[in-house]
CHARMM-style PDB file with segment names, atoms N, HN, CA, C and O in Angstrom:
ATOM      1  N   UNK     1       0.843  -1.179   0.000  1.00  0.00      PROA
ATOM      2  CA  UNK     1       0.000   0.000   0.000  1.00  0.00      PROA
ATOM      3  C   UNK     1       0.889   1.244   0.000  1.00  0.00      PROA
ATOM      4  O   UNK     1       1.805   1.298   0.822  1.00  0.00      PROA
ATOM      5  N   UNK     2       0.672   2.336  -0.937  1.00  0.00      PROA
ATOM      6  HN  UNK     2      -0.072   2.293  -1.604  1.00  0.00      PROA
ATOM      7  CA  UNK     2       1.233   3.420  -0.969  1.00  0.00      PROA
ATOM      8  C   UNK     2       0.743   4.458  -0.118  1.00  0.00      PROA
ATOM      9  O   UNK     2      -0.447   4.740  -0.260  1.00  0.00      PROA
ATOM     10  N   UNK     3       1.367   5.054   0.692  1.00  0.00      PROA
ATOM     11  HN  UNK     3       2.334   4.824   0.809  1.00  0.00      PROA
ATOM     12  CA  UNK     3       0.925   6.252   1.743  1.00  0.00      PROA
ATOM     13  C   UNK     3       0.837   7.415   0.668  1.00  0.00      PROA
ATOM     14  O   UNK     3       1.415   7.453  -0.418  1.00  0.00      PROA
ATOM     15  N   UNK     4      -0.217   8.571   1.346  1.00  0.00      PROA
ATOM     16  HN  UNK     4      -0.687   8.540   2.228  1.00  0.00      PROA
ATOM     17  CA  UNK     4      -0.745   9.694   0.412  1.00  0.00      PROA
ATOM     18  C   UNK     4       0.727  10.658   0.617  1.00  0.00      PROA
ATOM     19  O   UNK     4       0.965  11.651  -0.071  1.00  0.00      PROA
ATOM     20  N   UNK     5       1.643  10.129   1.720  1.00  0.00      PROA
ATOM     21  HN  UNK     5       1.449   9.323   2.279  1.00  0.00      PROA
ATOM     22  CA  UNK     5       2.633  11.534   1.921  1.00  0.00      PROA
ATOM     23  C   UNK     5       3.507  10.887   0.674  1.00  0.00      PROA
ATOM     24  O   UNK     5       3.901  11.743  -0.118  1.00  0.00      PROA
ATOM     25  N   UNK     6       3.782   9.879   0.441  1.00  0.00      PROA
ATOM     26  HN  UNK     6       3.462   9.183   1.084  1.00  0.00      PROA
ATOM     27  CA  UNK     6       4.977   9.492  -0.674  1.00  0.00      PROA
ATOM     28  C   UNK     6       3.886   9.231  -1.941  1.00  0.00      PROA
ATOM     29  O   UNK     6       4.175   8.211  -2.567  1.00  0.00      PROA
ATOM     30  N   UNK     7       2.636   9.976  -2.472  1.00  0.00      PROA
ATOM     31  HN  UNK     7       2.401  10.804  -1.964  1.00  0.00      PROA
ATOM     32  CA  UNK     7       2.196  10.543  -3.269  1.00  0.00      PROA
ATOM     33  C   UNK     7       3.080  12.052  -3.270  1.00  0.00      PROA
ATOM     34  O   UNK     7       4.006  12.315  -4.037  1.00  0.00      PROA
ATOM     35  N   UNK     8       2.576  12.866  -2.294  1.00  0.00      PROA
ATOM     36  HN  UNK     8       1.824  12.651  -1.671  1.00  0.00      PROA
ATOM     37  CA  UNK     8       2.607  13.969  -2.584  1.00  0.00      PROA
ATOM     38  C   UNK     8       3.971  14.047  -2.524  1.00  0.00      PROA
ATOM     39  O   UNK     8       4.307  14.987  -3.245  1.00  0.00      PROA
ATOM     40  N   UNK     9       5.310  13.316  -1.819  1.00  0.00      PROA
ATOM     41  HN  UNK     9       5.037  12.553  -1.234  1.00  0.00      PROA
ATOM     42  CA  UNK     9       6.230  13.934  -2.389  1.00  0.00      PROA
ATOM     43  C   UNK     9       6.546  13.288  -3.845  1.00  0.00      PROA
ATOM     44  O   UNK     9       7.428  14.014  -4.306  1.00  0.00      PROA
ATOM     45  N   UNK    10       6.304  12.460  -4.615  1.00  0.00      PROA
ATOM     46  HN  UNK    10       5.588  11.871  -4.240  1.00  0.00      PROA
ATOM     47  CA  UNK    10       6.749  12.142  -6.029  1.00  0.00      PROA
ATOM     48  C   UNK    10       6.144  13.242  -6.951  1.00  0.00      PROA
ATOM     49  O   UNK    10       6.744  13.855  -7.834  1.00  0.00      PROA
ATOM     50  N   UNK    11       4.802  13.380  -6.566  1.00  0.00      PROA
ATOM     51  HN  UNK    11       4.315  12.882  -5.849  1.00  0.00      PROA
ATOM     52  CA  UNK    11       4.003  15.085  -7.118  1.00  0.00      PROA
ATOM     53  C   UNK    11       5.436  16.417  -7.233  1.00  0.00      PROA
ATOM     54  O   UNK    11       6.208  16.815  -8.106  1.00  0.00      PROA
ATOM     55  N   UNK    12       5.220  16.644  -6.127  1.00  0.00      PROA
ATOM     56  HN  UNK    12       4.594  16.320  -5.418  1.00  0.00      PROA
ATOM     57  CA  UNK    12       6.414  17.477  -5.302  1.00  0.00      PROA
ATOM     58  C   UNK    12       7.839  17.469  -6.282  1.00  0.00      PROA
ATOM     59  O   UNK    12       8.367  18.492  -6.720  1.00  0.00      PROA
ATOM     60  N   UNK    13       8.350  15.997  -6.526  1.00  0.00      PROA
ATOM     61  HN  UNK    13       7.921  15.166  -6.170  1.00  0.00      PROA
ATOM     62  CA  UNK    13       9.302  15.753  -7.007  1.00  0.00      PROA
ATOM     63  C   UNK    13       9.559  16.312  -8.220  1.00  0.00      PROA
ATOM     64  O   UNK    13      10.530  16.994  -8.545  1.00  0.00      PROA
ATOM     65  N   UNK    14       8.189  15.821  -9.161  1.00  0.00      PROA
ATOM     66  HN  UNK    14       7.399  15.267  -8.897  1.00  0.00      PROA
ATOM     67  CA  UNK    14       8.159  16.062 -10.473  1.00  0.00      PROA
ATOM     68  C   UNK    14       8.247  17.892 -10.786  1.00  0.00      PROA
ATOM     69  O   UNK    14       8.979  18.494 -11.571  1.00  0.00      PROA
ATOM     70  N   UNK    15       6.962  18.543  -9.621  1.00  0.00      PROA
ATOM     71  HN  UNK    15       6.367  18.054  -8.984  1.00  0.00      PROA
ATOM     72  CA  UNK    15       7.491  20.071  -9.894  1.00  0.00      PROA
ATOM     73  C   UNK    15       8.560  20.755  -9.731  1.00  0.00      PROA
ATOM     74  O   UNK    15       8.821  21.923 -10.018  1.00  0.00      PROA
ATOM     75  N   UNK    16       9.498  19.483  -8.978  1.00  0.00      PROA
ATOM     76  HN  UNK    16       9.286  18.534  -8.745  1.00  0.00      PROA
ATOM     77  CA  UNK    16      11.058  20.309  -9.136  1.00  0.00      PROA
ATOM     78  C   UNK    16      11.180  20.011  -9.966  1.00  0.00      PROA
ATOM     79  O   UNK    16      11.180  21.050 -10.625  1.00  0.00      PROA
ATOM     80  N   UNK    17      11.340  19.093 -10.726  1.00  0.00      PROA
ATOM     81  HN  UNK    17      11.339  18.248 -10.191  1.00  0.00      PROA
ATOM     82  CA  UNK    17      12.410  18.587 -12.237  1.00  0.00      PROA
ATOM     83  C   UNK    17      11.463  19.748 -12.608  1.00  0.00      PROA
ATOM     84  O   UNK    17      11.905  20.560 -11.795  1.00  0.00      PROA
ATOM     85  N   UNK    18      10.479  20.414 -13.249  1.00  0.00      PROA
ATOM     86  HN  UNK    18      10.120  19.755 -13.910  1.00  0.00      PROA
ATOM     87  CA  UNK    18       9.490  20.732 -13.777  1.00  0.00      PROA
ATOM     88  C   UNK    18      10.382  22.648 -13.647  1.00  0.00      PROA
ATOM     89  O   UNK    18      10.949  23.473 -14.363  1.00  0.00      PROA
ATOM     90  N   UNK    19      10.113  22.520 -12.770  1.00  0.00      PROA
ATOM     91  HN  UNK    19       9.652  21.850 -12.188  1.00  0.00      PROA
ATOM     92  CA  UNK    19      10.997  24.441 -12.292  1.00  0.00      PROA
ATOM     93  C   UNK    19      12.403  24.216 -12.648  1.00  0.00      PROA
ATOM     94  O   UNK    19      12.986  25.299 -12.693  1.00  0.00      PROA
ATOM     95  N   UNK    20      13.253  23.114 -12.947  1.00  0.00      PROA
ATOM     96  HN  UNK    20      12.779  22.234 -12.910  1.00  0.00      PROA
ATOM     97  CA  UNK    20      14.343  22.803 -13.227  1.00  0.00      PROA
ATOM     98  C   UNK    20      14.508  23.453 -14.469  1.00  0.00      PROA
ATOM     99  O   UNK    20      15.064  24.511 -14.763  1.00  0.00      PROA
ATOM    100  N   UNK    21      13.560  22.103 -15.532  1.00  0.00      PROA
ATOM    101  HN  UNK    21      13.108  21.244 -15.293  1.00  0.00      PROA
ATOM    102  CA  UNK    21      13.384  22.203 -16.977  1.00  0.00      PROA
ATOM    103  C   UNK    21      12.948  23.632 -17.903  1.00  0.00      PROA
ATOM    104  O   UNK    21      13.228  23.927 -19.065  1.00  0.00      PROA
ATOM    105  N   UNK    22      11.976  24.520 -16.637  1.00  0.00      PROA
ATOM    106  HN  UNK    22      11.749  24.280 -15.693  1.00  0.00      PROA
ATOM    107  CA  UNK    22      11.680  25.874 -17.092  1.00  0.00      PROA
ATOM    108  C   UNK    22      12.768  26.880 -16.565  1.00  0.00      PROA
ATOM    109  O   UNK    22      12.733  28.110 -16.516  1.00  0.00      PROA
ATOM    110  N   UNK    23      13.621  26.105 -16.233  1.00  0.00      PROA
ATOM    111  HN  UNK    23      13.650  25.107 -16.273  1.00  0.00      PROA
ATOM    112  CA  UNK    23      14.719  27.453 -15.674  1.00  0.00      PROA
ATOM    113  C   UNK    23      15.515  27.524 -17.413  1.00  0.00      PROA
ATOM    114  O   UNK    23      15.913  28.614 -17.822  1.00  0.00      PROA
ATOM    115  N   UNK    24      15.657  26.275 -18.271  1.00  0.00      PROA
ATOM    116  HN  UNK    24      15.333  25.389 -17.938  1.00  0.00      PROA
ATOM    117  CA  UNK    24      16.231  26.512 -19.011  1.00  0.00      PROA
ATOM    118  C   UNK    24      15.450  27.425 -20.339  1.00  0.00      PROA
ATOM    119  O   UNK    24      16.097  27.377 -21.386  1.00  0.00      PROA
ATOM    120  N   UNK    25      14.410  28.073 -20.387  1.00  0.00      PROA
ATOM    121  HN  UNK    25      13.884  28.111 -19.537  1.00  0.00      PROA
ATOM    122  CA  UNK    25      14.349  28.769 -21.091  1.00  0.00      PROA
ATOM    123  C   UNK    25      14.397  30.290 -20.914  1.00  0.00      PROA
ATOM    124  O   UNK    25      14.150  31.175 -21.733  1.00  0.00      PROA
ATOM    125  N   UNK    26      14.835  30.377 -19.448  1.00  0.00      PROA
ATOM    126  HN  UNK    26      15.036  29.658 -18.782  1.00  0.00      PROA
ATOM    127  CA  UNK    26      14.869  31.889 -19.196  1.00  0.00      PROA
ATOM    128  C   UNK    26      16.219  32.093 -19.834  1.00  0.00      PROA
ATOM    129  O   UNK    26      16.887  31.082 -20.053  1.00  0.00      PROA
ATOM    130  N   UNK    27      16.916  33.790 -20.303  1.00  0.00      PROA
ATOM    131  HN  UNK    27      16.373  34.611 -20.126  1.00  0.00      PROA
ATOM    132  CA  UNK    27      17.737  33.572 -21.185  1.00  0.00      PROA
ATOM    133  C   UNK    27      18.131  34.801 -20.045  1.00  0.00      PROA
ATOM    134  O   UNK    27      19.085  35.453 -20.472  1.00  0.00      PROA
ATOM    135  N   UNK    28      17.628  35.305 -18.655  1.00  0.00      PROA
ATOM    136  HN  UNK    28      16.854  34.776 -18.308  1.00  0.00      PROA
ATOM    137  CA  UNK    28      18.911  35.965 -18.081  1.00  0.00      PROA
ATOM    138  C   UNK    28      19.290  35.074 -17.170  1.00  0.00      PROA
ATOM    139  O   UNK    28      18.622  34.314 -16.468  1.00  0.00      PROA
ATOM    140  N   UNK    29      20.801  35.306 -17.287  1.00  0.00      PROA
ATOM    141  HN  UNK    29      21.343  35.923 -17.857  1.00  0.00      PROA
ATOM    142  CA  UNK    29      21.671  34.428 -16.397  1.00  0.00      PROA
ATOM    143  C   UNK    29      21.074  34.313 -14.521  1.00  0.00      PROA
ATOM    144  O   UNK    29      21.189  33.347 -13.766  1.00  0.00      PROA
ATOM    145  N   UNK    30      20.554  35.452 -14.287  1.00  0.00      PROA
ATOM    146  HN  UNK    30      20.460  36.236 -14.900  1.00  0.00      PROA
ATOM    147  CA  UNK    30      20.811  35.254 -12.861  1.00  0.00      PROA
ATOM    148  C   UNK    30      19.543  34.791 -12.625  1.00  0.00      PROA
ATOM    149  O   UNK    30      19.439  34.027 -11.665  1.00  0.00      PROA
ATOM    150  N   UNK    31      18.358  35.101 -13.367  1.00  0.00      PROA
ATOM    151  HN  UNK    31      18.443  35.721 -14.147  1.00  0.00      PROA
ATOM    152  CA  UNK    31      17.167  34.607 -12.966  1.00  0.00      PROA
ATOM    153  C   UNK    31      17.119  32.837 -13.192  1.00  0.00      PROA
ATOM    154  O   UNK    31      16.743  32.013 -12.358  1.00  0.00      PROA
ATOM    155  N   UNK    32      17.480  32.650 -14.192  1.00  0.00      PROA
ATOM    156  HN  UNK    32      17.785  33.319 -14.870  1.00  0.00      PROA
ATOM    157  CA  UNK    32      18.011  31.244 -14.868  1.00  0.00      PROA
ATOM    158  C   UNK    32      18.647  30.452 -13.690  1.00  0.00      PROA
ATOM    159  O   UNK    32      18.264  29.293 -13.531  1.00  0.00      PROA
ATOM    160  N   UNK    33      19.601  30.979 -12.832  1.00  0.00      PROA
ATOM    161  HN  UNK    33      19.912  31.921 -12.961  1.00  0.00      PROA
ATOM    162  CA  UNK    33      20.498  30.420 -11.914  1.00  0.00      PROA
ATOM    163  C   UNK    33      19.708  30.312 -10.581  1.00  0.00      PROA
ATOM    164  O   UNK    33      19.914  29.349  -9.842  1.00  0.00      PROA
ATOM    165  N   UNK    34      18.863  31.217 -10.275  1.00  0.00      PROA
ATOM    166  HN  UNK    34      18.696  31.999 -10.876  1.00  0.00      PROA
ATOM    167  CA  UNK    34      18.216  30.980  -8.875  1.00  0.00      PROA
ATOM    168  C   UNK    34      16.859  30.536  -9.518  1.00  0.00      PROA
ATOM    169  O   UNK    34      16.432  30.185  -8.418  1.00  0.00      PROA
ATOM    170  N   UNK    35      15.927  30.280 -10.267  1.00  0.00      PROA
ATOM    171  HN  UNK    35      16.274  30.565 -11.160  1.00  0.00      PROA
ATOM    172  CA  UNK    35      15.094  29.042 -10.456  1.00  0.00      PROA
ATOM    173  C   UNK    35      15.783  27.779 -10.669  1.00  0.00      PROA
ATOM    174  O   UNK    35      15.371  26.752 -10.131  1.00  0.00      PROA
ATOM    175  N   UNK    36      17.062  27.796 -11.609  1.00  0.00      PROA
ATOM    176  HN  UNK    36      17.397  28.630 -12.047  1.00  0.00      PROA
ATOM    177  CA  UNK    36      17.244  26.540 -11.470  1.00  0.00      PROA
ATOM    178  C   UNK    36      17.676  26.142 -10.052  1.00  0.00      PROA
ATOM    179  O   UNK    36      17.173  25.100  -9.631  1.00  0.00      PROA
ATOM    180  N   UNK    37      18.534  26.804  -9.235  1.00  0.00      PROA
ATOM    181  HN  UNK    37      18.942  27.651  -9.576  1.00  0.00      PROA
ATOM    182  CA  UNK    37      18.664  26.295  -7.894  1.00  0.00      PROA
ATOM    183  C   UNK    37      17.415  25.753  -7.250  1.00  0.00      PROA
ATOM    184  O   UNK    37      17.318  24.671  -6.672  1.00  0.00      PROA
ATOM    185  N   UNK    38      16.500  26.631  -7.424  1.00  0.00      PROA
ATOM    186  HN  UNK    38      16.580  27.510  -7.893  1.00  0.00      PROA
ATOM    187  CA  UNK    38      15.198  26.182  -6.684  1.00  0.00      PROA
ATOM    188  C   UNK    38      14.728  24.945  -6.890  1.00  0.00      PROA
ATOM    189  O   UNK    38      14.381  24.199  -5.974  1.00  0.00      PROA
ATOM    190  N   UNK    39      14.690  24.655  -8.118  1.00  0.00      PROA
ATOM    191  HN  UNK    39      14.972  25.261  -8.862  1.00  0.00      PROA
ATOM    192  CA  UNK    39      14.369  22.908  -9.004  1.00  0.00      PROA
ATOM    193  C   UNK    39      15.181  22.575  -8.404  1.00  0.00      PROA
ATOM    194  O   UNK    39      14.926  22.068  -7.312  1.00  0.00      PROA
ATOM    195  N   UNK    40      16.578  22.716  -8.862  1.00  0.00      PROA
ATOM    196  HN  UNK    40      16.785  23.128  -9.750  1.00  0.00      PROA
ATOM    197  CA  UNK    40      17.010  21.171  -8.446  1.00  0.00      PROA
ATOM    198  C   UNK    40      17.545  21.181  -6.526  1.00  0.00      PROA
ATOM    199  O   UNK    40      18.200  20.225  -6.111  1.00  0.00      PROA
ATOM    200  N   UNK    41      17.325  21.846  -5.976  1.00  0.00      PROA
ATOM    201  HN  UNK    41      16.794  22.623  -6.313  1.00  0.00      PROA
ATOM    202  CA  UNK    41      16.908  22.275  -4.279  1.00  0.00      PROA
ATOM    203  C   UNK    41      15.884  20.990  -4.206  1.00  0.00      PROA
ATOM    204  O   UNK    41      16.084  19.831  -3.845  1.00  0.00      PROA
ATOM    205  N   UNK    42      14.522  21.765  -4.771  1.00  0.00      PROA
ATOM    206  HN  UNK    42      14.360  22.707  -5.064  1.00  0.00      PROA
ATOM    207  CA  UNK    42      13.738  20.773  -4.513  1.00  0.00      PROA
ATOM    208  C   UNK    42      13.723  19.147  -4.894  1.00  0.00      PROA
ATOM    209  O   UNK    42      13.085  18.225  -4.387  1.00  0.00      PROA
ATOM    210  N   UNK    43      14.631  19.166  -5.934  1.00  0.00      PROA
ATOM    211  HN  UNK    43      15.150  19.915  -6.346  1.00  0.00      PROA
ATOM    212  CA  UNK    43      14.698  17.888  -6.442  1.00  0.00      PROA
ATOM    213  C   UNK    43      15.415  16.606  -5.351  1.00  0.00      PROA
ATOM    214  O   UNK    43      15.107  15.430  -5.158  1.00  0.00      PROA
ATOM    215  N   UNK    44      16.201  17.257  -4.942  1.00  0.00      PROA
ATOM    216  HN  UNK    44      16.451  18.213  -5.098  1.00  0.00      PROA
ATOM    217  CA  UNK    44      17.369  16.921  -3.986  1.00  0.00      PROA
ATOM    218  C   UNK    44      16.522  16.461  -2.618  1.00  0.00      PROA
ATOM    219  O   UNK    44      16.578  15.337  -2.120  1.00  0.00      PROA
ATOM    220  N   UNK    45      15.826  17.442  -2.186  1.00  0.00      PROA
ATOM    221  HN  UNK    45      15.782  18.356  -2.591  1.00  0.00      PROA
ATOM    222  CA  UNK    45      15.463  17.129  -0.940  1.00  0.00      PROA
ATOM    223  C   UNK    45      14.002  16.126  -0.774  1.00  0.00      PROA
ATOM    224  O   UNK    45      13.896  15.207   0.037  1.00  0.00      PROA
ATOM    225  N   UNK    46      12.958  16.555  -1.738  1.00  0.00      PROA
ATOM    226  HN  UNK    46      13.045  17.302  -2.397  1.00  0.00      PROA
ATOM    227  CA  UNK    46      12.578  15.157  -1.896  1.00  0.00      PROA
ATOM    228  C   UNK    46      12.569  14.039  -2.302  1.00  0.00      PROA
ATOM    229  O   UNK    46      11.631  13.254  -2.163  1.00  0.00      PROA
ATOM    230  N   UNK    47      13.905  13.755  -3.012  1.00  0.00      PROA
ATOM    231  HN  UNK    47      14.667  14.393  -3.124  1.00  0.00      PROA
ATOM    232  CA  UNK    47      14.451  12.531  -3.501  1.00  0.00      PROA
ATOM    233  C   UNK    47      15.105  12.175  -2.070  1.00  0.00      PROA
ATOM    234  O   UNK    47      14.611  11.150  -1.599  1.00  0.00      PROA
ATOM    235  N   UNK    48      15.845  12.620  -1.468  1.00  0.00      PROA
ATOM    236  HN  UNK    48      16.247  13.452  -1.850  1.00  0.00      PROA
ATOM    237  CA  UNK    48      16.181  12.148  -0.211  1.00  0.00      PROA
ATOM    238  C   UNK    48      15.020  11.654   1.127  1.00  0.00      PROA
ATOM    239  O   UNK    48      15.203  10.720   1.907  1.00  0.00      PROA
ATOM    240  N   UNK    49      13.434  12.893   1.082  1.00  0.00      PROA
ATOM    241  HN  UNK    49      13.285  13.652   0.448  1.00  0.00      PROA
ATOM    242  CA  UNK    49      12.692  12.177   1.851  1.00  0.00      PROA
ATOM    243  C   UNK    49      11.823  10.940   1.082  1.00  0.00      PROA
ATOM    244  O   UNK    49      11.502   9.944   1.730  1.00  0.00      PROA
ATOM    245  N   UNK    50      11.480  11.074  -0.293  1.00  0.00      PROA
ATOM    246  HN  UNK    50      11.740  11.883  -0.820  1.00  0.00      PROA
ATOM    247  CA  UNK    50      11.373   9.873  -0.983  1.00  0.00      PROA
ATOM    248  C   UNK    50      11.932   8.676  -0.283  1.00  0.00      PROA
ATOM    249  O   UNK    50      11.153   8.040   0.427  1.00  0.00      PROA
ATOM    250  N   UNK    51      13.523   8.171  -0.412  1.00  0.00      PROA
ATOM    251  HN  UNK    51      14.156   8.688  -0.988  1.00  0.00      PROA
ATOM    252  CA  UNK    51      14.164   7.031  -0.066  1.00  0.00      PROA
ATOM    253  C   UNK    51      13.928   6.957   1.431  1.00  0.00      PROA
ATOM    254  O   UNK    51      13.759   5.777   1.737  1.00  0.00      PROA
ATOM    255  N   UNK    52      13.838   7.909   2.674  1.00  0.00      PROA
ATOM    256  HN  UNK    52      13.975   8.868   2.426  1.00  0.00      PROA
ATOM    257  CA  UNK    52      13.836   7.865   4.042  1.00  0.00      PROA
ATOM    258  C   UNK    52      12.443   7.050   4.190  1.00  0.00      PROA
ATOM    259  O   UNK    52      12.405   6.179   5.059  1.00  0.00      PROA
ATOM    260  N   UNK    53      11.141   7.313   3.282  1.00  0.00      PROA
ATOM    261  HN  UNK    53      11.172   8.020   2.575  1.00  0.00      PROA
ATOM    262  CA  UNK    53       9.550   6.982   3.402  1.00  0.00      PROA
ATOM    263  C   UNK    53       9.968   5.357   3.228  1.00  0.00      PROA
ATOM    264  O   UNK    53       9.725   4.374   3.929  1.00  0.00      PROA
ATOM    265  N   UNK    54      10.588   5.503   2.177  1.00  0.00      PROA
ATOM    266  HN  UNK    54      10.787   6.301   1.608  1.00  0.00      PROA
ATOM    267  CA  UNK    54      10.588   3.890   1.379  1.00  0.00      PROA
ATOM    268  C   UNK    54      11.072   2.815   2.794  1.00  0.00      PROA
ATOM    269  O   UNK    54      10.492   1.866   3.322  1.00  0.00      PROA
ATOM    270  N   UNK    55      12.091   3.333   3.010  1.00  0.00      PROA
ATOM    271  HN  UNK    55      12.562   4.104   2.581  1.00  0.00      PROA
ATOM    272  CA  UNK    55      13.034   2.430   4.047  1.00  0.00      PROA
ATOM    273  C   UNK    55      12.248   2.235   5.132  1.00  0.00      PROA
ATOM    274  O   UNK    55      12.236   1.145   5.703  1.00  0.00      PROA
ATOM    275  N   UNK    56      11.238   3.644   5.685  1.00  0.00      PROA
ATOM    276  HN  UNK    56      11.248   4.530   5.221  1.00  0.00      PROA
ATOM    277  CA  UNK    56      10.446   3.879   6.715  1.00  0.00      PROA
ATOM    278  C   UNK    56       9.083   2.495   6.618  1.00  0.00      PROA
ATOM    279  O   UNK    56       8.544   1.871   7.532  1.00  0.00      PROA
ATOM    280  N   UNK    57       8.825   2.391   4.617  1.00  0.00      PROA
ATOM    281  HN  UNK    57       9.263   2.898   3.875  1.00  0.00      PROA
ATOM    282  CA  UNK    57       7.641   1.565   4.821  1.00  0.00      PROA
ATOM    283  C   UNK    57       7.899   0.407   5.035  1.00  0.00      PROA
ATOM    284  O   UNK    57       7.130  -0.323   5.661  1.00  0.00      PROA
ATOM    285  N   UNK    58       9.373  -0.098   4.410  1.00  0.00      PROA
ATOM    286  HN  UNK    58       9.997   0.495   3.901  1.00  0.00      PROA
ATOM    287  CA  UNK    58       9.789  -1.533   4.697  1.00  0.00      PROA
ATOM    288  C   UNK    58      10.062  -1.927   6.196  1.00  0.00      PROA
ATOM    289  O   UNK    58       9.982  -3.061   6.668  1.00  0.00      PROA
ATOM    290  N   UNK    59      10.382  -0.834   6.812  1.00  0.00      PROA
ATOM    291  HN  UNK    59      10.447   0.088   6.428  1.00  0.00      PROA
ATOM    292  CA  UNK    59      10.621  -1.293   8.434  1.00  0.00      PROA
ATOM    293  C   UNK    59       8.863  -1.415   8.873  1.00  0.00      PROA
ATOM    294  O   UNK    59       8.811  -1.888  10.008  1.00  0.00      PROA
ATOM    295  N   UNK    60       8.026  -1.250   8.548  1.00  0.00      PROA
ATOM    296  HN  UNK    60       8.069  -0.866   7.626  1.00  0.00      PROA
ATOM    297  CA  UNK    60       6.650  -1.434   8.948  1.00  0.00      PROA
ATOM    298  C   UNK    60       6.457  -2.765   8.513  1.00  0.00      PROA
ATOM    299  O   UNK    60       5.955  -3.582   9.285  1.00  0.00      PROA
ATOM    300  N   UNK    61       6.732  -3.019   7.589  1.00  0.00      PROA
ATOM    301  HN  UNK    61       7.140  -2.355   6.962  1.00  0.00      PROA
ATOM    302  CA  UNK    61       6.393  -4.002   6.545  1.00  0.00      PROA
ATOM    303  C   UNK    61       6.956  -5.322   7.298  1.00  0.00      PROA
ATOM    304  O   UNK    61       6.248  -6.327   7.353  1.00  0.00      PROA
ATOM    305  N   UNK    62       8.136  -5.297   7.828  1.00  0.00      PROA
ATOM    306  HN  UNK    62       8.712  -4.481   7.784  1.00  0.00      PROA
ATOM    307  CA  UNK    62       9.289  -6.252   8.489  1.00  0.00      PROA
ATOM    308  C   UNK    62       8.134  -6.594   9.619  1.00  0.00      PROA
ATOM    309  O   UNK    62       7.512  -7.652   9.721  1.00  0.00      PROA
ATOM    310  N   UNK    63       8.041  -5.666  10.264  1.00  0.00      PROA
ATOM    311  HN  UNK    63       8.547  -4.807  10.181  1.00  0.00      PROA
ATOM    312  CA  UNK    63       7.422  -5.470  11.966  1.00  0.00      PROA
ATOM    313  C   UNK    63       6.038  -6.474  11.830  1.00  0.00      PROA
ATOM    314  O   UNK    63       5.830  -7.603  12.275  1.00  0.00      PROA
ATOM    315  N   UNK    64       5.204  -5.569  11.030  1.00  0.00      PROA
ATOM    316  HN  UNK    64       5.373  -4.652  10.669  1.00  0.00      PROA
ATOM    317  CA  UNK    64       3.959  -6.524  10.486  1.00  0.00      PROA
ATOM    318  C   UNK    64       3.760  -8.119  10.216  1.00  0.00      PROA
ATOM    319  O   UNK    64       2.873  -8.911  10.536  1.00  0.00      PROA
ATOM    320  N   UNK    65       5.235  -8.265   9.333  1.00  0.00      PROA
ATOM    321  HN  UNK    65       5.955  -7.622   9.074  1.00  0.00      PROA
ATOM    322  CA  UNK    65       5.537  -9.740   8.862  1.00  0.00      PROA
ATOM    323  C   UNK    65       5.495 -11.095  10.044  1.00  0.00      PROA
ATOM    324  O   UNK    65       4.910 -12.169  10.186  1.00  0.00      PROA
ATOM    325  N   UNK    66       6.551 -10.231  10.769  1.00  0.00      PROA
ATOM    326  HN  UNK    66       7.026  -9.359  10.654  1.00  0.00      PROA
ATOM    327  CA  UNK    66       7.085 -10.618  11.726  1.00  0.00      PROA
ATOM    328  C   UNK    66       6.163 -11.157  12.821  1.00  0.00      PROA
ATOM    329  O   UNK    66       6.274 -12.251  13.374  1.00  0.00      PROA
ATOM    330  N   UNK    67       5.074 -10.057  13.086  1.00  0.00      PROA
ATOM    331  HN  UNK    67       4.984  -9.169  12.636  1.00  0.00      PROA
ATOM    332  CA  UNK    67       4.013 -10.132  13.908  1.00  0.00      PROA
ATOM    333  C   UNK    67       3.258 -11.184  13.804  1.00  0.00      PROA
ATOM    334  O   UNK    67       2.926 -12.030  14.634  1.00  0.00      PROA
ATOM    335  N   UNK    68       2.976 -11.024  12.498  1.00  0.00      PROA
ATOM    336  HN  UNK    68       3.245 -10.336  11.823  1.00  0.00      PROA
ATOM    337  CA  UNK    68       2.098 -12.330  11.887  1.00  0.00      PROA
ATOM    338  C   UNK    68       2.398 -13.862  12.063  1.00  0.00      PROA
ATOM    339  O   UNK    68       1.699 -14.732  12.583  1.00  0.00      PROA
ATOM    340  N   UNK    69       3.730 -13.949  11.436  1.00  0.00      PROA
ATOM    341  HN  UNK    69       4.298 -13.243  11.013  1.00  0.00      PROA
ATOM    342  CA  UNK    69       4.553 -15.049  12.240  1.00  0.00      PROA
ATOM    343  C   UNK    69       4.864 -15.486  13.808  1.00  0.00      PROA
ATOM    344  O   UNK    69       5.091 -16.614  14.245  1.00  0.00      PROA
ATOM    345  N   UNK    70       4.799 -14.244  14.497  1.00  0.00      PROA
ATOM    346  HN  UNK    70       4.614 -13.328  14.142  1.00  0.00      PROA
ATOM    347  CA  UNK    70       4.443 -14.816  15.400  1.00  0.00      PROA
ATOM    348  C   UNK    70       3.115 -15.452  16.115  1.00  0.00      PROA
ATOM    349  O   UNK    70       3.055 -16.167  17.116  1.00  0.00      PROA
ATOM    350  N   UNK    71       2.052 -14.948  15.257  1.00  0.00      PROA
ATOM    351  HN  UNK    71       2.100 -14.367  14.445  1.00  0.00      PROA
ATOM    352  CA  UNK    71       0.758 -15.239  15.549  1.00  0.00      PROA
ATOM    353  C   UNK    71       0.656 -16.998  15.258  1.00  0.00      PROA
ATOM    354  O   UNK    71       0.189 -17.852  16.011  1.00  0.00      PROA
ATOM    355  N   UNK    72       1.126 -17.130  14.214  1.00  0.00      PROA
ATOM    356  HN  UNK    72       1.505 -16.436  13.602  1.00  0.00      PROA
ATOM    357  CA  UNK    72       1.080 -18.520  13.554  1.00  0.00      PROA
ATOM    358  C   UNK    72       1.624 -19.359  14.049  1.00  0.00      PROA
ATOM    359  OT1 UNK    72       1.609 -20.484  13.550  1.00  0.00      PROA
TER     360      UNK     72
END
């Protein structure tokens, strides 16, 4: 089962690549440079809470397993 928070950050994710990809048509340098920071900022940091959720669901997942087995 997918949780709604690791929806919204892959959402999240995509509008960084997304502010990334539109930084490249601005044609002044400095505006160009602080949107793209902003994309790939954001890209960075929910790709990192992305993988923390994942690891977070498999340790549930373990616990659950586990539980069950012991039921049996």
């Amino acid at each position: 089962m997918i949780r709604t928070g690791l929806q919204i950050l892959i959402i999240i994710w995509w509008l960084g690549a997304a502010i990334a990809t539109g930084a490249l048509l601005i044609r002044v340098y400095e505006q160009y440079f602080i949107i793209g920071i902003i994309g790939w900022t954001t890209i960075i940091t929910t790709t990192t809470l992305i993988v923390y959720e994942i690891k977070k669901i498999k340790e549930e997942n373990k616990k659950k397993s586990s539980a069950e087995k012991k039921i049996k």
